[in-house]
LUMVO-556758 format. One record per residue (C-alpha): residue number from 1; x, y, z. Coordinates in pm, 1 decimal. Last residue first. Example, Ala and Ser with C-alpha at 12.3 -4.5 7.8 and 13.67 -1.06 7.14 Angstrom:
! residues 2
+---------+----------+----------+----------+
| drentor |        x |        y |        z |
+---------+----------+----------+----------+
|       2 |   1367.0 |   -106.0 |    714.0 |
|       1 |   1230.0 |   -450.0 |    780.0 |
+---------+----------+----------+----------+
//
This chain:
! residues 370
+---------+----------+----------+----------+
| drentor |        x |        y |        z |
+---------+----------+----------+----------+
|     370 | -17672.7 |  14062.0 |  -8327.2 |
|     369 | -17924.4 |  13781.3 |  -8167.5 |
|     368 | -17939.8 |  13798.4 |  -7812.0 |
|     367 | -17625.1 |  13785.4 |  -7619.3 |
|     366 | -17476.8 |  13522.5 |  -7381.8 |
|     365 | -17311.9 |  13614.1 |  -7094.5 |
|     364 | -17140.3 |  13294.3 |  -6923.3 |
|     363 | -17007.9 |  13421.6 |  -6592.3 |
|     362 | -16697.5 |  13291.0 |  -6317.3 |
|     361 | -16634.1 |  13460.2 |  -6020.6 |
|     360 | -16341.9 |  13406.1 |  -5800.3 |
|     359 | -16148.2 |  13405.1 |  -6125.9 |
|     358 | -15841.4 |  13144.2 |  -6046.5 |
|     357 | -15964.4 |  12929.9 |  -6314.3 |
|     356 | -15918.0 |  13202.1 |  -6594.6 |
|     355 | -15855.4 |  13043.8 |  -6916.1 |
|     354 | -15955.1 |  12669.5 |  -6849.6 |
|     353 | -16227.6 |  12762.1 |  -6636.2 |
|     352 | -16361.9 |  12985.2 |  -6870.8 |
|     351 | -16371.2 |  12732.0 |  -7092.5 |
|     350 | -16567.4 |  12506.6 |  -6919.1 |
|     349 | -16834.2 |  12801.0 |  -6836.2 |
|     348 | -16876.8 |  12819.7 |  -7226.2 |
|     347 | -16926.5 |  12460.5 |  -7294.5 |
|     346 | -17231.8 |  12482.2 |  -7039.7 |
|     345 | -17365.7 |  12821.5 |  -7228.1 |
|     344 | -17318.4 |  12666.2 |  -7575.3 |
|     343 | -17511.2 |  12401.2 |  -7490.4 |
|     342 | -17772.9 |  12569.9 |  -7300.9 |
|     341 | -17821.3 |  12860.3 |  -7580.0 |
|     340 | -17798.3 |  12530.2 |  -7823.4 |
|     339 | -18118.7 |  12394.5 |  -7646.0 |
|     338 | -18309.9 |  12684.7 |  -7606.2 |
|     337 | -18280.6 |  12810.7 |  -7972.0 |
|     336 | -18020.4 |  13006.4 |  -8178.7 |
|     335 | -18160.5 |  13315.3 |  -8371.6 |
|     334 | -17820.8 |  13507.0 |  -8557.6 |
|     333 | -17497.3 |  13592.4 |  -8536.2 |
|     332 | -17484.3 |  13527.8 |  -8208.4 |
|     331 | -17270.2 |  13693.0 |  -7948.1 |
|     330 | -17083.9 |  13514.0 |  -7644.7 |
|     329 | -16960.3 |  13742.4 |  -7350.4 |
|     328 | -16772.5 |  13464.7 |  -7096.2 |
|     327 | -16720.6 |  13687.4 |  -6781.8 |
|     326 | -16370.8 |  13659.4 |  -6573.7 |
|     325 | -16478.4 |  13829.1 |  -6219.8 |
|     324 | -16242.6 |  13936.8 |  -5991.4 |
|     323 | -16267.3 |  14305.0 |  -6030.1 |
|     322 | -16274.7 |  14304.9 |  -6384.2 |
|     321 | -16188.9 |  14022.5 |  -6709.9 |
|     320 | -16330.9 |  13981.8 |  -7002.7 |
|     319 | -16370.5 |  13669.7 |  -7245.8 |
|     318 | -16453.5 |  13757.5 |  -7579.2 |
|     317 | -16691.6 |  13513.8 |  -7810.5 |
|     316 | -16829.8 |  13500.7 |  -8139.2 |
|     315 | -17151.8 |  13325.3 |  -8253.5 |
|     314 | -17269.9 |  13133.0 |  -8526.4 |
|     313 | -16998.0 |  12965.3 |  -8710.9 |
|     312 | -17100.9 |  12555.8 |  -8828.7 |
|     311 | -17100.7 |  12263.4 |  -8694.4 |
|     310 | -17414.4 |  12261.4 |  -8515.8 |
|     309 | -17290.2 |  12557.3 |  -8328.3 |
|     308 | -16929.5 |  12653.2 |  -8400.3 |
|     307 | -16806.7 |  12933.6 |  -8194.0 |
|     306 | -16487.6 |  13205.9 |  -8291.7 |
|     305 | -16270.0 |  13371.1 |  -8111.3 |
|     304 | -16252.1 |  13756.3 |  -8064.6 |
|     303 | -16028.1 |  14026.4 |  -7973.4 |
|     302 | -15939.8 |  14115.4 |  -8366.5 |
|     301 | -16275.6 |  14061.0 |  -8493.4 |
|     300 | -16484.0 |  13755.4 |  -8617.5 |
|     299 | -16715.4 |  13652.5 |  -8872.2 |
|     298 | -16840.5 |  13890.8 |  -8988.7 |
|     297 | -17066.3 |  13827.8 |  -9327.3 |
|     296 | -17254.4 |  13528.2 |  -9166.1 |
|     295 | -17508.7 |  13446.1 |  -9448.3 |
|     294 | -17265.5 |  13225.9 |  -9602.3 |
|     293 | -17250.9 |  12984.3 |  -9325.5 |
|     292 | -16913.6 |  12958.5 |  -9204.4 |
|     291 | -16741.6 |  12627.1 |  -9165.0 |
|     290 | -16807.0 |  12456.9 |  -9528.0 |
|     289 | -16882.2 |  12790.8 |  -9641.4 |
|     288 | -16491.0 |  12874.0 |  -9651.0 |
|     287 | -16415.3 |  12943.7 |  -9981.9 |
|     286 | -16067.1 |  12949.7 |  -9993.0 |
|     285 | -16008.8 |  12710.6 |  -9718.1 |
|     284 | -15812.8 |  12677.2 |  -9449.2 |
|     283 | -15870.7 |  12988.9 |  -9262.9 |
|     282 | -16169.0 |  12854.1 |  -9056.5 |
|     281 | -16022.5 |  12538.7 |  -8935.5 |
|     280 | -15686.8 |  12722.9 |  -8946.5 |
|     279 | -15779.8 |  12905.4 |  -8615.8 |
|     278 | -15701.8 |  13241.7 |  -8505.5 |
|     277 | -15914.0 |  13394.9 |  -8224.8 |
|     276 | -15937.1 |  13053.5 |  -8061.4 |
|     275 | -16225.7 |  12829.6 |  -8121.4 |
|     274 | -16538.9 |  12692.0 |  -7900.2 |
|     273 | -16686.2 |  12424.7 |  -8013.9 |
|     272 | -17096.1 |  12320.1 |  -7995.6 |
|     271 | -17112.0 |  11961.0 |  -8049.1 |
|     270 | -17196.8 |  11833.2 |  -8387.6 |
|     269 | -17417.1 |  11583.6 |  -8435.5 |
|     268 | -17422.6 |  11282.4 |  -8738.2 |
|     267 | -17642.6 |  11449.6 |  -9010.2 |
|     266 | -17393.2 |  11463.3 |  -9296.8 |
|     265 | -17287.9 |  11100.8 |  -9229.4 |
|     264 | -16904.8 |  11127.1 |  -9118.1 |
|     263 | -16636.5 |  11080.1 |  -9428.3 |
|     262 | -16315.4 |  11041.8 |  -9307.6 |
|     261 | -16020.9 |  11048.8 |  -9564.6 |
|     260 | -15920.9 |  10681.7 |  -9652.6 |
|     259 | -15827.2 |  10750.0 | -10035.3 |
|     258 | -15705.5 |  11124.0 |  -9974.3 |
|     257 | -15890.8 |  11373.0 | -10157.5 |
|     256 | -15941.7 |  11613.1 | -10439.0 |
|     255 | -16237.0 |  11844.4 | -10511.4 |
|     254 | -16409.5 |  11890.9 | -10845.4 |
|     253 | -16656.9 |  12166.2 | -10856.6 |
|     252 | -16974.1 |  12082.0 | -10957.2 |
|     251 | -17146.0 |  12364.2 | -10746.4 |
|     250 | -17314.1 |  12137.2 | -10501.2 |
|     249 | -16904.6 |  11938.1 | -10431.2 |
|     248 | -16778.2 |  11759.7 | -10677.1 |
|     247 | -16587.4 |  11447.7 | -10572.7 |
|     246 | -16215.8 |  11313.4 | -10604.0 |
|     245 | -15990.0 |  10952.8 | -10506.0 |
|     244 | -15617.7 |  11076.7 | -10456.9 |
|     243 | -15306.2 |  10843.2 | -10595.8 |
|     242 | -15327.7 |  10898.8 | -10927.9 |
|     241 | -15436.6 |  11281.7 | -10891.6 |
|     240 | -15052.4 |  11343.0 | -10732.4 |
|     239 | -14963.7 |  11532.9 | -11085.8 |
|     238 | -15315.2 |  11687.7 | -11101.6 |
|     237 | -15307.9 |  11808.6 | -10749.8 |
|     236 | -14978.5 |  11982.0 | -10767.7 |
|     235 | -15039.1 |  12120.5 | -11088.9 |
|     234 | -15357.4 |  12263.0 | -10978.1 |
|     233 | -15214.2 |  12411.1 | -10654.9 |
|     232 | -14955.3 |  12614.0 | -10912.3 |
|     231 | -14894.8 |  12877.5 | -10607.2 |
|     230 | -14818.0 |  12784.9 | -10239.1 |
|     229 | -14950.5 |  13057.8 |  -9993.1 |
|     228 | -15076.7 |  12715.0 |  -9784.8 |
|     227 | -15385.8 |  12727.0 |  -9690.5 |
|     226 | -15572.4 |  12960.7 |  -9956.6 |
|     225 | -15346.5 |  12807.1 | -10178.7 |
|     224 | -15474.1 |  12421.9 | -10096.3 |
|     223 | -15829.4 |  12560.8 | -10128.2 |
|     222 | -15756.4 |  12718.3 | -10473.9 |
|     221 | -15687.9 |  12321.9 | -10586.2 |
|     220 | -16002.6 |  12217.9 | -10442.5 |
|     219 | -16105.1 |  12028.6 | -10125.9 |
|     218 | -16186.3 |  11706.7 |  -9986.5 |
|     217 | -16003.7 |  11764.3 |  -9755.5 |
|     216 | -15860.2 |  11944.9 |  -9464.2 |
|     215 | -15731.9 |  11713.9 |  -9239.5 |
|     214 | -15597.9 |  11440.9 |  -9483.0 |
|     213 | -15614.8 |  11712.2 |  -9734.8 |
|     212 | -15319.6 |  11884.5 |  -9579.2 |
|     211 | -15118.7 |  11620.6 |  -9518.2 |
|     210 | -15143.6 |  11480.1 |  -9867.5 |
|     209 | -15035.4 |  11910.1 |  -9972.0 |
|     208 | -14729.9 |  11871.6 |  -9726.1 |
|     207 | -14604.2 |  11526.9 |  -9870.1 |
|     206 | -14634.6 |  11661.8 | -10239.6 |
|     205 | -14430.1 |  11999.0 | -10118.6 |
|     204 | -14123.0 |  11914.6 | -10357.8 |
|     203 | -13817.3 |  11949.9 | -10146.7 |
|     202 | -13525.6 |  12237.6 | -10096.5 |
|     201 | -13273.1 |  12133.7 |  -9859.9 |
|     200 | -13352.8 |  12131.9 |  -9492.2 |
|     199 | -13370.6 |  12374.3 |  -9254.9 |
|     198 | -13072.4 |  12440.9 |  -9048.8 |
|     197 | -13019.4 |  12218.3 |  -8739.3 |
|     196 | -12883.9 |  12271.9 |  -8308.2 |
|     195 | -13277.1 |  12347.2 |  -8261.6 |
|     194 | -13270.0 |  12728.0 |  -8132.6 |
|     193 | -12935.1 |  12794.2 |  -8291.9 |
|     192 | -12959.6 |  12691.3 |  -8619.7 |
|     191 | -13320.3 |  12789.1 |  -8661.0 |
|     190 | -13227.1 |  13167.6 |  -8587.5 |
|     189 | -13330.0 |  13375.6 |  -8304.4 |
|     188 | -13659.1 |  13605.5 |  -8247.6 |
|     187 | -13760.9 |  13794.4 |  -7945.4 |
|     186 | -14148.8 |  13882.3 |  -7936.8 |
|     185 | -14090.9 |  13997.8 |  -7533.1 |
|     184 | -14222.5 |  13738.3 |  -7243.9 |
|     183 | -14481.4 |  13742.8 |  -7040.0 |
|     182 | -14552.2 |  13364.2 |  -6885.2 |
|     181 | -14961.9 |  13303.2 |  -6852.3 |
|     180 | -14883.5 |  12995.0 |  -7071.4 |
|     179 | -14589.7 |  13048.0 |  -7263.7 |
|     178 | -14609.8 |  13163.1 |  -7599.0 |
|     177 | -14275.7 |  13416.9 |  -7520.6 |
|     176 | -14105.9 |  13279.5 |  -7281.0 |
|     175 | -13977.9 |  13106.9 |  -7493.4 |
|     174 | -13821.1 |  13224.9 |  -7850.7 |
|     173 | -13989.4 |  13331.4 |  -8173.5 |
|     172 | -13787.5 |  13071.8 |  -8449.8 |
|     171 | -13582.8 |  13246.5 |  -8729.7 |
|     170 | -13598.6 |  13123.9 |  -9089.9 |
|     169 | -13450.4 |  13445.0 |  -9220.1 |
|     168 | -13679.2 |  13654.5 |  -9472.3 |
|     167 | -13900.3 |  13746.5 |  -9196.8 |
|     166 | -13582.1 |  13963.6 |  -9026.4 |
|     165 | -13599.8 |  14178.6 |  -9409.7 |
|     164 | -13924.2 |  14349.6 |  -9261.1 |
|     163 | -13628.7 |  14557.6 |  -9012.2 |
|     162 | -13562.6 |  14717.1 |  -9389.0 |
|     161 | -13866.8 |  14896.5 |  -9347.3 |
|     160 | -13794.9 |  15071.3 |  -8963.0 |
|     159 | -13425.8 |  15126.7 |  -9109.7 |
|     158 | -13534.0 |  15373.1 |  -9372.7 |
|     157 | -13161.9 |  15537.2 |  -9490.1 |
|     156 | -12914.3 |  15738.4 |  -9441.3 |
|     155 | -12796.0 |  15584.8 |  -9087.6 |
|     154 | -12722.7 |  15241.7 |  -9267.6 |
|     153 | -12533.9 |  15058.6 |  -8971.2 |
|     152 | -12664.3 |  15254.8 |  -8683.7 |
|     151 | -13026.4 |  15253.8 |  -8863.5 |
|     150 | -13021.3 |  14923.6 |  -8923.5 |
|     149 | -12858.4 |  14823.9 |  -8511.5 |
|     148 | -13192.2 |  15016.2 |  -8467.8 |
|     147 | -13461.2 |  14814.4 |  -8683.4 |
|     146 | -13249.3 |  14498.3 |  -8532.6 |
|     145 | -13364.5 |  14607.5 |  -8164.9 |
|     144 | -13710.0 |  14677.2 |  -8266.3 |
|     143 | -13724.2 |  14339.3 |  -8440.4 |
|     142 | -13643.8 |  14173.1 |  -8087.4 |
|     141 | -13351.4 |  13980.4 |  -8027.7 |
|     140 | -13232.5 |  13688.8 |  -7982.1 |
|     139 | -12870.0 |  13607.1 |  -7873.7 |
|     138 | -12532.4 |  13568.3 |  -8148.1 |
|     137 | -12700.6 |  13394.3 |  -8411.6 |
|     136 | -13001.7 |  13667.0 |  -8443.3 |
|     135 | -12722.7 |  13967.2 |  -8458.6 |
|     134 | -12545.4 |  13734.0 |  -8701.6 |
|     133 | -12848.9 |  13660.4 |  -8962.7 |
|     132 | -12946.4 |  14036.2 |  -8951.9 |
|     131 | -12605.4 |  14128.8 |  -9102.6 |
|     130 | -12607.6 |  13876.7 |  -9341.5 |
|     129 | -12956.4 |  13983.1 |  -9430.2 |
|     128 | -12850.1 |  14309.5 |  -9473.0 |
|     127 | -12555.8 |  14217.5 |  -9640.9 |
|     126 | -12777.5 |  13998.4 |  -9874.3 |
|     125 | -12998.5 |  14266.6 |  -9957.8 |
|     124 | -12707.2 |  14549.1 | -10050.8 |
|     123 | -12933.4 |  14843.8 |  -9970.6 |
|     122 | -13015.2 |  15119.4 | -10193.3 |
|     121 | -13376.5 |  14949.9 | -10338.5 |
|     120 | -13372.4 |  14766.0 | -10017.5 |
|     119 | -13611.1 |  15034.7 |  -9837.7 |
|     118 | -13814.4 |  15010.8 | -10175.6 |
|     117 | -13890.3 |  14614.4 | -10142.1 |
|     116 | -13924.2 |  14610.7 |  -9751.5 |
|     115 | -14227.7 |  14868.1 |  -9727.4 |
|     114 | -14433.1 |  14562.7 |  -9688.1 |
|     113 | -14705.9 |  14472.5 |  -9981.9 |
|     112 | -14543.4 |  14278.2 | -10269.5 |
|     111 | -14172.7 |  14204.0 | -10153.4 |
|     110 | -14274.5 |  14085.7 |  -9805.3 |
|     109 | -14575.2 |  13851.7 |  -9896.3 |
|     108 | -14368.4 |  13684.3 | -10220.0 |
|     107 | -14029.4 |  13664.2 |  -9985.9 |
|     106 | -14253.5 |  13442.4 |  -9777.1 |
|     105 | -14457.2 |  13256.5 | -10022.4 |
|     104 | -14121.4 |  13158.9 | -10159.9 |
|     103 | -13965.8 |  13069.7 |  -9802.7 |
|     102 | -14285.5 |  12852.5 |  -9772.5 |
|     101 | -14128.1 |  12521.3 |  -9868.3 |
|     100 | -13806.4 |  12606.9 |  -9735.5 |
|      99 | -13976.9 |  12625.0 |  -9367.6 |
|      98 | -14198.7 |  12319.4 |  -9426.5 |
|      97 | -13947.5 |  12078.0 |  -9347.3 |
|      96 | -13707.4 |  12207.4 |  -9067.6 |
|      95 | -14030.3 |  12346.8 |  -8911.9 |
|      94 | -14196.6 |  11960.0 |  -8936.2 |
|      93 | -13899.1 |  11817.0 |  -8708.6 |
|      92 | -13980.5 |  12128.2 |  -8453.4 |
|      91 | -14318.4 |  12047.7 |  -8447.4 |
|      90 | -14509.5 |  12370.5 |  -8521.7 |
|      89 | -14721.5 |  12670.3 |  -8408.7 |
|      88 | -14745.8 |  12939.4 |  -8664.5 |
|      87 | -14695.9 |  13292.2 |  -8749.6 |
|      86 | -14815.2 |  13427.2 |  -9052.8 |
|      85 | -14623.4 |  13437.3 |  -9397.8 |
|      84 | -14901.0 |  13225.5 |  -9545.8 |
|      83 | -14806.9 |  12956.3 |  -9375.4 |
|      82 | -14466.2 |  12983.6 |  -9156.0 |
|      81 | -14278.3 |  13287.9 |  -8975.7 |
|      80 | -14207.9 |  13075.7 |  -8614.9 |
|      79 | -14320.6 |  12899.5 |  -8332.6 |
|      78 | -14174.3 |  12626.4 |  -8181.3 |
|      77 | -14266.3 |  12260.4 |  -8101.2 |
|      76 | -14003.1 |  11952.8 |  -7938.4 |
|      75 | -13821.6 |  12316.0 |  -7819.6 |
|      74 | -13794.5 |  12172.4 |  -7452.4 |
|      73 | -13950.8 |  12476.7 |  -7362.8 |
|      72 | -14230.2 |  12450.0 |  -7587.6 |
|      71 | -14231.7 |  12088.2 |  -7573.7 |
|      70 | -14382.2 |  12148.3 |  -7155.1 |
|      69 | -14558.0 |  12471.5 |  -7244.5 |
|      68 | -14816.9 |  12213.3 |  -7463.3 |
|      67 | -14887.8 |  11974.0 |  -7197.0 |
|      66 | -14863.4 |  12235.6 |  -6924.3 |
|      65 | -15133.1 |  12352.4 |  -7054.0 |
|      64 | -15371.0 |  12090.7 |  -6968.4 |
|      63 | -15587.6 |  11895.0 |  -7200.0 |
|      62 | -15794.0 |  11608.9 |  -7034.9 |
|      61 | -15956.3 |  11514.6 |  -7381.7 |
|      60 | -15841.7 |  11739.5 |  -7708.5 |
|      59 | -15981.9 |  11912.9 |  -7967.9 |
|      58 | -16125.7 |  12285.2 |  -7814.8 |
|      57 | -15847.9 |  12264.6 |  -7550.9 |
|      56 | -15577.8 |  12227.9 |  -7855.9 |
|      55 | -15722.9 |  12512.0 |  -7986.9 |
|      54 | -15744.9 |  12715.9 |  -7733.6 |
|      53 | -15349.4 |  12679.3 |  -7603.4 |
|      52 | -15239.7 |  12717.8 |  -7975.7 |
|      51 | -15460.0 |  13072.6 |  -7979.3 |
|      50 | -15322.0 |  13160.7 |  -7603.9 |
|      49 | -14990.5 |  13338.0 |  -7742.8 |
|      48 | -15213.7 |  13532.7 |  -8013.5 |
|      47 | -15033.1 |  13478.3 |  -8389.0 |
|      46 | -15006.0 |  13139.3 |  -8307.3 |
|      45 | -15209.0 |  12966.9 |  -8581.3 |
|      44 | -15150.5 |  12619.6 |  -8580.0 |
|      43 | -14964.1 |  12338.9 |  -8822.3 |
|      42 | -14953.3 |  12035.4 |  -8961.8 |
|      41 | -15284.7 |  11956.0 |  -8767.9 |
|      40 | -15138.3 |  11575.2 |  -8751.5 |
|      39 | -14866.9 |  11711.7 |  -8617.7 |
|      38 | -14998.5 |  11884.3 |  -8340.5 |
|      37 | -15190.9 |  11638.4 |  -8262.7 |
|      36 | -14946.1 |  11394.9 |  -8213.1 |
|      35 | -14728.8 |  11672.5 |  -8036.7 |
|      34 | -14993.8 |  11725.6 |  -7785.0 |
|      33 | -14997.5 |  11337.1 |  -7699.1 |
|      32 | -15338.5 |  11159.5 |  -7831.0 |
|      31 | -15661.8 |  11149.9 |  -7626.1 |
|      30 | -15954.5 |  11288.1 |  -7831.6 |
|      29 | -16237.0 |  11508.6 |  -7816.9 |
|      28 | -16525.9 |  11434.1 |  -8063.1 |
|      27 | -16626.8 |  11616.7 |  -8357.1 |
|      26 | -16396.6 |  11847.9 |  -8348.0 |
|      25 | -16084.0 |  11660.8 |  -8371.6 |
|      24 | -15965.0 |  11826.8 |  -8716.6 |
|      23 | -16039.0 |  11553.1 |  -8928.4 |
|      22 | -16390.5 |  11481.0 |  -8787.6 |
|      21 | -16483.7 |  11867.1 |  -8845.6 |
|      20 | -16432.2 |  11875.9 |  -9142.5 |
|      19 | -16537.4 |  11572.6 |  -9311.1 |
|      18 | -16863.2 |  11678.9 |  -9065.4 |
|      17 | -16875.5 |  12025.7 |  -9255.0 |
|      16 | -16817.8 |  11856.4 |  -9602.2 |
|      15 | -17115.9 |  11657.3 |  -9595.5 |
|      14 | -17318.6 |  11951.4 |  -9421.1 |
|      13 | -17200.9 |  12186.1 |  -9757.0 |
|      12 | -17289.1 |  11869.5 | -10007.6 |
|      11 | -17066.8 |  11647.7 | -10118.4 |
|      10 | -17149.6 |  11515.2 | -10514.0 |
|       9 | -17061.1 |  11174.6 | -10583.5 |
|       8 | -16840.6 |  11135.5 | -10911.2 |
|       7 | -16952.9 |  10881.9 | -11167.0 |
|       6 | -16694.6 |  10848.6 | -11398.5 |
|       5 | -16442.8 |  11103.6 | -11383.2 |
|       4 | -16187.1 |  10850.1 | -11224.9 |
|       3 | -16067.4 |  10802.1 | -10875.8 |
|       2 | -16389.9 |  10604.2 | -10709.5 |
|       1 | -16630.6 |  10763.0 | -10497.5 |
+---------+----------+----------+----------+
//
């Protein structure tokens, strides 16, 4: 286990599962403050207002949701344009952080696949972000409402495109939107305003790769990318390798660590989980057998969260609502026996509660095997 080359041990799949798995708080629920976790998590997905909500259920004891709508309002957490170009859920000192770090993988994402980089072809980019940047200062606003103060401003030319150009700006989604149960329109403002700071200068992302493999690790350079949008993982590893201890995993591929990362016994159990739609437990990895067993080839669609049996993604799950009646419909992916049926059953009819306690009737449906 040491830091050299020498004699590396080798992790297998289950080995790396429960590293998993203990890091992220799924092994056991824990009592910590939301925004302990939340930092310690770096980061979660928030493209669904109840995804944060789930997985901070799915990790923590006694979780209510007033404990996370609480910082939310007090803007202690926000959500905003972060990994990946995706919107996260963040502490508000981390945003100012990790913000510049991403901008690159940001303006990467928007100039290589939206219809931003031709609509700006004939448009003056930094007056249009300029322009952008004061409508956001003065109140928040929507990016349909900035696609038509575009058009008003450049009426010759494709406004709807050059509305991308808002992800450029580190802008902050405003309450009550992610609210629990609170409606509320996708209305943006800027980081100045919402937290009284600007994002900080421009740092080297060592301390943001160490906090990713100290819930993510062990795990290889393209693993950090996959995570992070951050390009030249390698170098990053290699020039922090002094400090990291490595391993191989089955396929002799060297992973990187950090020194007092968890390391479960492989065959210590795994209570069934249930995740949110979005999760970064699944999406933080390139190759992401460690969580999903290869043989599962869907693992989820837009509608549905995620359930990890033994560990590891075997069902999906959609909760519906009619007349009164909030039903749990869980799908396998493939056989699961008596016991986990029961196990995923009972862990089901707790999170219905948490999602729809009001439901007169409450209903775990689970399928046979898809």
């Amino acid at each position: 286990m040491g830091k050299g080359r020498g004699a590396v041990r080798r992790l297998g799949p289950r080995a790396l599962n429960r590293a998993l798995l203990d890091r992220q708080l799924l092994l056991r629920r824990r009592r910590m403050p939301v925004l302990d976790a939340v930092e310690r998590l770096v980061a979660l997905q928030a493209q669904e207002p109840r995804d944060p909500y789930v997985a901070l259920w799915t990790r923590l004891d006694r979780f209510r949701p007033e404990a996370l709508a609480g910082p939310l309002k007090e803007r202690r957490v926000v959500r905003m344009t972060l990994l990946r170009g995706t919107l996260h859920l963040v502490a508000a000192r981390d945003a100012l952080v990790l913000r510049p770090l991403v901008q690159p993988v940001i303006e990467r994402t928007l100039f290589g696949s939206s219809p931003l980089r031709k609509a700006v072809d004939s448009v003056d980019l930094h007056e249009l972000l300029a322009f952008f940047r004061e409508l956001l200062a003065e109140r928040p606003r929507t990016r349909a409402e900035l696609v038509r103060a575009a058009a008003e401003r450049w009426p010759d030319h494709d406004a709807t495109s050059l509305g991308y150009a808002m992800y450029l700006l580190p802008t902050v989604q405003v309450t009550p939107r992610g609210l629990w149960g609170t409606p509320g329109p996708s209305a943006f403002t800027t980081m100045e305003r919402w937290l009284g700071r600007s994002p900080g200068p421009d740092t080297v992302p060592d301390d943001m790769v160490l906090r990713y493999l100290a819930v993510f690790g062990p795990a290889r350079p393209a693993d950090v990318q996959s995570w992070s949008g951050l390009s030249r993982s390698r170098e990053l590893l290699e020039r922090l390798r002094p400090g990291l201890r490595t391993f191989l995993d089955e396929e002799g591929r060297e992973l990187f660590d950090v020194p007092d990362g968890s390391l479960p016994d492989p065959d210590i159990p795994a209570p069934v989980r249930f995740l949110p739609e979005y999760d970064n437990v699944v999406l933080g990895h390139a190759d992401r057998s460690r969580i999903v067993s290869p043989e599962v080839r869907l693992w989820t669609e837009v509608g549905w969260g995620g359930a990890l049996v033994d560990g590891f993604g075997r069902a999906r799950w959609k909760l519906e609502r009619a007349d009164g009646t909030a039903t749990l419909r869980i799908e396998p992916f493939g056989r699961l026996s008596r016991d986990e049926r029961a196990e995923l059953s009972d862990e089901g009819r707790r999170l219905i509660r948490f999602l729809n306690n009001d439901a007169e009737v409450q209903d775990v449906h689970i399928a046979r095997r898809r």
